[in-house]
Structure formats: structure tokens, C-alpha cells
MDAnalysis code that builds the backbone (N, CA, C; Angstrom):
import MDAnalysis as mda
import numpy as np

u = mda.Universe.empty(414, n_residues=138, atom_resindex=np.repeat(np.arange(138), 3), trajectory=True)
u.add_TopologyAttr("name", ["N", "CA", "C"] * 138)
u.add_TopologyAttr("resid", np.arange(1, 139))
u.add_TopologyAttr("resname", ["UNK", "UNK", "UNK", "UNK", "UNK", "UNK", "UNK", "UNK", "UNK", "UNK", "UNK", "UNK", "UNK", "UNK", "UNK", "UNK", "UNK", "UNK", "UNK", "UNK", "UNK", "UNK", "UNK", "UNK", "UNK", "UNK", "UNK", "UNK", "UNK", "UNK", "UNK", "UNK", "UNK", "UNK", "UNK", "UNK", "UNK", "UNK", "UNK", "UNK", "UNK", "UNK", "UNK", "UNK", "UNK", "UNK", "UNK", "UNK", "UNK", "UNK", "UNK", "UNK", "UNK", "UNK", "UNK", "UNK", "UNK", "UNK", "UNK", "UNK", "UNK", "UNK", "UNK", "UNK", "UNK", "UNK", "UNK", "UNK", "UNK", "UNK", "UNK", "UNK", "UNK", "UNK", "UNK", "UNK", "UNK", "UNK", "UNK", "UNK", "UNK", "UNK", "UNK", "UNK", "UNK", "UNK", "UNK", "UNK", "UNK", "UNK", "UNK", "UNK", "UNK", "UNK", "UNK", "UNK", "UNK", "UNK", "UNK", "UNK", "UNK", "UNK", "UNK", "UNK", "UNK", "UNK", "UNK", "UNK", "UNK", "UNK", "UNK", "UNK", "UNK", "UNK", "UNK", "UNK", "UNK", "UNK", "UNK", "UNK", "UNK", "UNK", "UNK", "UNK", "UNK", "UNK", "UNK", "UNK", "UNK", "UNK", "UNK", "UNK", "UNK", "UNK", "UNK", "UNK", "UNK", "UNK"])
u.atoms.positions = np.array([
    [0.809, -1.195, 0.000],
    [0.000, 0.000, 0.000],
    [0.859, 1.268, 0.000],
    [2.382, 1.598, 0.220],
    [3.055, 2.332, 0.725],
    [3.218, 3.019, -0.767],
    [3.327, 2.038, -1.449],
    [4.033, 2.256, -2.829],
    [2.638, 2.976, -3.924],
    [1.448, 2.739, -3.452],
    [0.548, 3.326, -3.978],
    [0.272, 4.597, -3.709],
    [0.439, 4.986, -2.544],
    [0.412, 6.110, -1.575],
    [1.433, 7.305, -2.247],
    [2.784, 6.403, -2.292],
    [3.740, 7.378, -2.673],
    [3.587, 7.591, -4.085],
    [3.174, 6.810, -4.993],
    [2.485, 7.015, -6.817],
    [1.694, 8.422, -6.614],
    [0.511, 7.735, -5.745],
    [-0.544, 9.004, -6.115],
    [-0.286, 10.083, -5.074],
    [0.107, 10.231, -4.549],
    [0.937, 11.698, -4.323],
    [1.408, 11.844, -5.234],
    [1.981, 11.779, -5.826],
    [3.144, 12.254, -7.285],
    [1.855, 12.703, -7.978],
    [1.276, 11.999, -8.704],
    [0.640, 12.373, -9.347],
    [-0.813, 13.358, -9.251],
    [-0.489, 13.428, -7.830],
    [-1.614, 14.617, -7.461],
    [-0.713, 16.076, -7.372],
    [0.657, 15.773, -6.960],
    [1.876, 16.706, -6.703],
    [1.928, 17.421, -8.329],
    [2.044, 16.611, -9.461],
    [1.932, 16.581, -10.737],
    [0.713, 17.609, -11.429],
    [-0.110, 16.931, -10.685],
    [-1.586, 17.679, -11.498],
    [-1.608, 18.895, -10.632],
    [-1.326, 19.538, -9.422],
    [-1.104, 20.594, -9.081],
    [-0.458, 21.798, -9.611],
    [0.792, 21.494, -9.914],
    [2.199, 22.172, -10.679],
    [1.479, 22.880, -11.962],
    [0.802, 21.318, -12.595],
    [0.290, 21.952, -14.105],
    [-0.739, 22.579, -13.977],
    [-1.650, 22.117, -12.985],
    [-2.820, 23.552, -12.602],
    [-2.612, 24.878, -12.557],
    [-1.381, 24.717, -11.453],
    [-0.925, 26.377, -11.077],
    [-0.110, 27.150, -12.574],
    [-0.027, 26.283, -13.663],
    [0.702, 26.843, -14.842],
    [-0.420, 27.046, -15.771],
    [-1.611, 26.628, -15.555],
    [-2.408, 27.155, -16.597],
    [-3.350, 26.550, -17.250],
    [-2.621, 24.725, -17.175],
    [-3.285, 23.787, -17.662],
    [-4.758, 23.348, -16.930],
    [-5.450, 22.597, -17.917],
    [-6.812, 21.705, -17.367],
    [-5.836, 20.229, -17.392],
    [-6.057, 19.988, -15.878],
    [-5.756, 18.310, -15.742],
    [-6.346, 17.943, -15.357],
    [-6.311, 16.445, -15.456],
    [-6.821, 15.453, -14.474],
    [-6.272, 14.055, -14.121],
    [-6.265, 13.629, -13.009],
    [-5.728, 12.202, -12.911],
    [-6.499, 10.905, -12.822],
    [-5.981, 10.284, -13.608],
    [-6.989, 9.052, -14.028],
    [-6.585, 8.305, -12.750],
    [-7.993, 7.682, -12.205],
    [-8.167, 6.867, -10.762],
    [-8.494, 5.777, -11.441],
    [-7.477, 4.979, -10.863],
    [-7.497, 3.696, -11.378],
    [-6.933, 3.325, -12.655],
    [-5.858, 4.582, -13.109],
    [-5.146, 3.912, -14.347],
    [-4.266, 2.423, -14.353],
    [-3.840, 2.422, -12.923],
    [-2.922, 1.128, -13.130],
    [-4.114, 0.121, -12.982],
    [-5.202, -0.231, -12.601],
    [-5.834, -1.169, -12.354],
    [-7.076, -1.899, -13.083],
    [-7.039, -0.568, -14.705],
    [-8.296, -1.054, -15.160],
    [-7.410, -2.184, -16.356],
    [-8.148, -2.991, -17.230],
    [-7.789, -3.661, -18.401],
    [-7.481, -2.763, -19.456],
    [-8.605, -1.465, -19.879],
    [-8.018, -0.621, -20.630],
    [-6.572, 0.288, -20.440],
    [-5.704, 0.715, -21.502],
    [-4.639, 1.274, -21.235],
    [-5.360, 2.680, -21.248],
    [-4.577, 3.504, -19.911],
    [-4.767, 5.021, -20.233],
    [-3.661, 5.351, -19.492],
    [-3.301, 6.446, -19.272],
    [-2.196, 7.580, -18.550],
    [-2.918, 7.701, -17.250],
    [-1.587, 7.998, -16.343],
    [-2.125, 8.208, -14.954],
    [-3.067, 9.840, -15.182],
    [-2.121, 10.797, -15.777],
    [-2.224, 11.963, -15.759],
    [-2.672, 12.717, -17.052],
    [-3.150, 13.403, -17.536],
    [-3.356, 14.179, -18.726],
    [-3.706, 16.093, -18.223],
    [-2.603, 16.486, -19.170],
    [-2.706, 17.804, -19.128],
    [-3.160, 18.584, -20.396],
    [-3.839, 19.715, -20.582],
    [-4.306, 20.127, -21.436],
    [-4.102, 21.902, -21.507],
    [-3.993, 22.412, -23.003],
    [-4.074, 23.737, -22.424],
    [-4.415, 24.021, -24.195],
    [-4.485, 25.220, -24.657],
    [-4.465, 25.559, -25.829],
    [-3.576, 25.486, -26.706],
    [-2.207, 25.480, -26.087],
    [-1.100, 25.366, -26.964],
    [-0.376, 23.562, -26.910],
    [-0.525, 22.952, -25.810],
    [-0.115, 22.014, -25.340],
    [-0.855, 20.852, -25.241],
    [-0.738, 19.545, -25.292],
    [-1.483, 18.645, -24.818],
    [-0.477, 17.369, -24.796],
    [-0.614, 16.918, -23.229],
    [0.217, 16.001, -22.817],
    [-0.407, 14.664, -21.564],
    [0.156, 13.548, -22.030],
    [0.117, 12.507, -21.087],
    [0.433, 12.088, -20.310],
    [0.968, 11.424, -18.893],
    [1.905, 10.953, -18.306],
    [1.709, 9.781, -17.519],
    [2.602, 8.764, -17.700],
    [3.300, 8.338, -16.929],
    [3.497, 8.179, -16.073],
    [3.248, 8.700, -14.202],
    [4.381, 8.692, -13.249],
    [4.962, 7.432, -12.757],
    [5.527, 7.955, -11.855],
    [6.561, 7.012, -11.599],
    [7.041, 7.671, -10.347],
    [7.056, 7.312, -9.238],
    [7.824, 8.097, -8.321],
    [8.922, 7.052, -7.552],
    [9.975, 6.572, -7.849],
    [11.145, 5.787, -7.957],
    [12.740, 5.805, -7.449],
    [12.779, 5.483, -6.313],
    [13.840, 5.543, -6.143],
    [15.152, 4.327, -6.898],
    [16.303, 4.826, -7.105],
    [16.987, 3.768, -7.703],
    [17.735, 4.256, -8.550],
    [18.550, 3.751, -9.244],
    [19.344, 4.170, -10.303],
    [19.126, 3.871, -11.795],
    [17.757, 2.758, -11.773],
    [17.200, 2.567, -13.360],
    [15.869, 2.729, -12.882],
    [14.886, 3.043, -14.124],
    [13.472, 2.712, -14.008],
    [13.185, 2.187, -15.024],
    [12.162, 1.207, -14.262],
    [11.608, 0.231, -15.691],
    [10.500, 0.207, -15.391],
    [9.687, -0.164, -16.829],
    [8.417, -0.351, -17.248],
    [8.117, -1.236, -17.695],
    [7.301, -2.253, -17.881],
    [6.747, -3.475, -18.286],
    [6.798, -3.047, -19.282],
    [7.163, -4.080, -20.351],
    [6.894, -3.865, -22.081],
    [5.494, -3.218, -22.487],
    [4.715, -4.137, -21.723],
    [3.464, -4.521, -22.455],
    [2.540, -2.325, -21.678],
    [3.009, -2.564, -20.708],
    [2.502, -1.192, -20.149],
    [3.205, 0.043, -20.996],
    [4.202, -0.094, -21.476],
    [5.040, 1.013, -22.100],
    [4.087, 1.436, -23.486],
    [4.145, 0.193, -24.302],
    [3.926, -0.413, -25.548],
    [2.206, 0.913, -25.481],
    [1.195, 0.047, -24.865],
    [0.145, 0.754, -24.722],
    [-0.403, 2.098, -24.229],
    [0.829, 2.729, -23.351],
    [1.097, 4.142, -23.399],
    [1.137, 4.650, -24.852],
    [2.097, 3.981, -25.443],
    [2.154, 4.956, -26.947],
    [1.115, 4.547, -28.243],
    [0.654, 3.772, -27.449],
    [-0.528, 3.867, -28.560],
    [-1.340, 4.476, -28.568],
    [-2.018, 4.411, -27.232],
    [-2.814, 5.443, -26.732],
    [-2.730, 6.819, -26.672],
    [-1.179, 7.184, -26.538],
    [-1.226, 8.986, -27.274],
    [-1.340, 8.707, -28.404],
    [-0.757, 8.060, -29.007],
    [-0.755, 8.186, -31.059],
    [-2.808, 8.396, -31.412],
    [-2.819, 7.149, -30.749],
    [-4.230, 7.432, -31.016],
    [-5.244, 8.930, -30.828],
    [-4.829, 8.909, -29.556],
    [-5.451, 10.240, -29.316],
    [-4.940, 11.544, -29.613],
    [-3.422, 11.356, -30.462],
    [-2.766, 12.738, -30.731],
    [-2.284, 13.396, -29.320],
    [-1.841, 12.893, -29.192],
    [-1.013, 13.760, -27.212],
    [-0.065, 13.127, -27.449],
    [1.144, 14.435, -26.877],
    [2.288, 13.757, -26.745],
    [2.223, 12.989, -25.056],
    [3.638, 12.078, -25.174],
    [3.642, 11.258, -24.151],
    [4.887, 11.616, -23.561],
    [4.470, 11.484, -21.767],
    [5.915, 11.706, -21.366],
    [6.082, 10.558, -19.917],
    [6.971, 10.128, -20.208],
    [6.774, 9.255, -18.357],
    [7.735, 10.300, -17.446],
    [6.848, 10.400, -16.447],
    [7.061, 11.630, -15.668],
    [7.697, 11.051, -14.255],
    [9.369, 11.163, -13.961],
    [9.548, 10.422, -13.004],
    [10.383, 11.337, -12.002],
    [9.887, 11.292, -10.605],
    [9.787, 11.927, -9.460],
    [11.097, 10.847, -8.843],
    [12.284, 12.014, -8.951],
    [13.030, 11.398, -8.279],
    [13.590, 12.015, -6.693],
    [13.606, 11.106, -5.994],
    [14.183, 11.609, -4.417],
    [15.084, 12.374, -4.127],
    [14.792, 13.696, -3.801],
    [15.695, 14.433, -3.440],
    [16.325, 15.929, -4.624],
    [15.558, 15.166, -5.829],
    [16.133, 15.720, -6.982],
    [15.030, 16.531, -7.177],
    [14.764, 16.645, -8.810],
    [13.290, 17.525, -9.227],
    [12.840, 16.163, -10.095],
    [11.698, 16.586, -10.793],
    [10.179, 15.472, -12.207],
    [11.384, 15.530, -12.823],
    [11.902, 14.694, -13.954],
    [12.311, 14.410, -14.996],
    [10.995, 13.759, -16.163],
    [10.981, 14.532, -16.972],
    [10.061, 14.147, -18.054],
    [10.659, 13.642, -19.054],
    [10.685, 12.281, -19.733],
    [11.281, 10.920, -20.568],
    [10.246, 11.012, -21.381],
    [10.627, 11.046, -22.888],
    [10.749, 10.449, -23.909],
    [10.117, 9.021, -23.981],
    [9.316, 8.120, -24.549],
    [9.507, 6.997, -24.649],
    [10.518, 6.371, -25.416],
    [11.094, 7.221, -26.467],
    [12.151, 7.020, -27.075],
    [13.703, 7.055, -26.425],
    [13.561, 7.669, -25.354],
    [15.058, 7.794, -24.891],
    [14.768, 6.194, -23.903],
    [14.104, 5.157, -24.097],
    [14.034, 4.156, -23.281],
    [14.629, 3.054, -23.872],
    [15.180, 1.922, -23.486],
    [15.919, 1.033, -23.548],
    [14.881, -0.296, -23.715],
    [14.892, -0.829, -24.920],
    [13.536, -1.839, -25.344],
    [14.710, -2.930, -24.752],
    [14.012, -4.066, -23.428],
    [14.470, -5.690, -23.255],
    [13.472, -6.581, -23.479],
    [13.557, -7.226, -23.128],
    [12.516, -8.836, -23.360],
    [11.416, -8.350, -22.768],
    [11.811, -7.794, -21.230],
    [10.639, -7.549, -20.659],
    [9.915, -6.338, -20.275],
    [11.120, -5.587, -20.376],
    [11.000, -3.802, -20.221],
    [11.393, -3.094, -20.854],
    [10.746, -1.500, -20.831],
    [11.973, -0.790, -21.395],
    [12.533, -0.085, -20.308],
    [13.693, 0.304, -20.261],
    [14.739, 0.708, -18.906],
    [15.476, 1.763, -19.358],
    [15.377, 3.052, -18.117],
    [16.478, 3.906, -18.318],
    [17.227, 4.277, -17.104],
    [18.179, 4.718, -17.612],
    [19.238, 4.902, -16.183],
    [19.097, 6.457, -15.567],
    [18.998, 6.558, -14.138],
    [18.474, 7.704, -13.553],
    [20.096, 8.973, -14.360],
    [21.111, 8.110, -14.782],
    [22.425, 9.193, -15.401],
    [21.228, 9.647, -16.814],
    [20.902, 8.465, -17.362],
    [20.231, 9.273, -18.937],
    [18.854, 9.834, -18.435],
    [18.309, 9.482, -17.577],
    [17.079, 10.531, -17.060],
    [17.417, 12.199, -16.887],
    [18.715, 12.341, -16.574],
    [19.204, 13.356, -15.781],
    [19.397, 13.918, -17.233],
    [19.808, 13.288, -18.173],
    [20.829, 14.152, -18.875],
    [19.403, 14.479, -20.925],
    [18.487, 12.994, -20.485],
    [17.641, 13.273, -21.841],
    [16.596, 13.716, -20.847],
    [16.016, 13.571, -20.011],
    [14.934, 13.943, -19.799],
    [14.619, 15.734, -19.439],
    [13.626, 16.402, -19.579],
    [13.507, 17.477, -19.361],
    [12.736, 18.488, -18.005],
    [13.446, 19.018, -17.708],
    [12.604, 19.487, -16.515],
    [11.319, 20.528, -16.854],
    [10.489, 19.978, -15.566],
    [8.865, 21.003, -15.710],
    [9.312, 22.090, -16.374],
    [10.053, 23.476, -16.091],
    [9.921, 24.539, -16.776],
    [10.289, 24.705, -18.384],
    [10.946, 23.501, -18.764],
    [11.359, 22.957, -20.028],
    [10.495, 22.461, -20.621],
    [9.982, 21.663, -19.961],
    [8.519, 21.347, -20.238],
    [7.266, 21.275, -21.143],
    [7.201, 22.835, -19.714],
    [5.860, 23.660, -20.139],
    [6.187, 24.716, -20.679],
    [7.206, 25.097, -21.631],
    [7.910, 25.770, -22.718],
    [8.605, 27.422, -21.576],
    [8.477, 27.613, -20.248],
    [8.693, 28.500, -19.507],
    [10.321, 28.855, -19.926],
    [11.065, 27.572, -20.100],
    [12.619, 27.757, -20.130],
    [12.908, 27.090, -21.354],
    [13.928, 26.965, -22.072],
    [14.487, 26.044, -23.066],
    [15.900, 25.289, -22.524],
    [15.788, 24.183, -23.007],
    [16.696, 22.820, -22.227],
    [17.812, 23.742, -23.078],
    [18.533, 23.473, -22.081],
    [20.113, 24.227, -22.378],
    [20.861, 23.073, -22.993],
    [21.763, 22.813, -24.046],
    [22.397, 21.743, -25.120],
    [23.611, 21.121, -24.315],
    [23.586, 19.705, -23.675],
    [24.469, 19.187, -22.932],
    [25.913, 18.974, -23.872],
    [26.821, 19.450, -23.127],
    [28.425, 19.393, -23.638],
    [28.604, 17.302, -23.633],
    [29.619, 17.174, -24.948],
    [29.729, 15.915, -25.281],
    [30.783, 16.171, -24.272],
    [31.510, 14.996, -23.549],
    [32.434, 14.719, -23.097],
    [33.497, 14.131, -23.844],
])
């Protein structure tokens, strides 16, 4: 139950942020538990329209079930929304992922909290407030 608790906080923490920026959200109750695929979260605005994901995760990778990933992106394609898995890391700030910056295995797709940090984008990046500054190659 701990682990549900700490999800939907996030994702109420989530639908707050984008409230106070402008957007119409809402959080789907009971996204992880129905048979149909949907997003925990959906944000909306005139210029924007987005899905999410959360994830609130401690660790150094996060993974997603194939089959749960897979039906995230169908379900924006279908509906025209972009998709983002939105992951709340400890201590840090949201990192917003790409499904593309994810790592396809047998059973998941997986990314490492280093490529979260470095592809994923933060809220004010986001919600177009800031522009992601161009990471130096090493």
C-alpha cells in the first residue's frame, strides 16, 4: 500500500504544478488497475497537450513493463497527445522521458536515472517556460 500512496501523491503533486501553470488536468483513478490502457495523468491547455506516466522511484534505473510502455504509446498516437513518463526522483526535481530515450528488453523498457538526468527534461522545459540548455559531449 506504501508504494501506492507514494504514486498518487506524485501524481496529485503533478496535477497541481500543471494547474498552477495554466493547464486543465486530471488524474486518471485507477489507471494502473483497469484492463483498458490510459495515462495516470493528462494535461491540457491551448497550446499544449500532454500525457503521463508517473513514476515516483527511487533507484538508479526505471523500468516499465513492455506490455505497459507499448500501450502508453498507442494510446497517445491514437489520441494525438504527446507522451511523457514523468519520473519523481528523491531528493532531486520530475524528470520528463521520452519513450524514445528508453531502452527496449525482453521484458521492459529501462532507463538509467544518469540518462534521465541528462535526456529527460525538466517542468519549466517542459511547459515551454525555459528552453533545455544543449548538454556538452564529453
Amino acid at each position: 500500500m506504501a508504494h501506492y500512496r507514494k504514486g498518487a501523491d506524485a501524481e496529485r503533486e503533478l496535477i497541481h504544478m500543471l494547474f498552477c501553470k495554466g493547464f486543465s488536468v486530471v488524474r486518471v483513478a485507477g489507471s494502473g488497475v483497469t484492463s483498458l490502457p490510459c495515462p495516470d495523468c493528462i494535461a491540457l491547455s491551448k497550446k499544449k497537450k500532454m500525457a503521463f506516466e508517473c513514476k515516483a522511484w527511487s533507484g538508479n534505473y526505471l523500468n516499465l513493463p513492455r506490455q505497459q510502455m507499448e500501450e502508453q504509446v498507442s494510446w497517445a498516437d491514437t489520441a494525438g497527445i504527446e507522451m511523457y513518463v514523468a519520473w519523481k526522483i528523491p531528493r532531486q526535481s520530475w524528470r520528463f522521458i521520452e519513450p524514445k530515450h528508453f531502452r527496449k528488453n525482453p521484458k521492459n523498457y529501462a532507463i538509467s536515472l544518469k540518462e534521465a538526468l541528462s535526456k529527460g527534461v525538466l517542468f519549466s522545459v517542459l511547459i515551454g517556460e525555459q528552453e533545455q540548455l544543449k548538454q556538452k559531449k564529453a
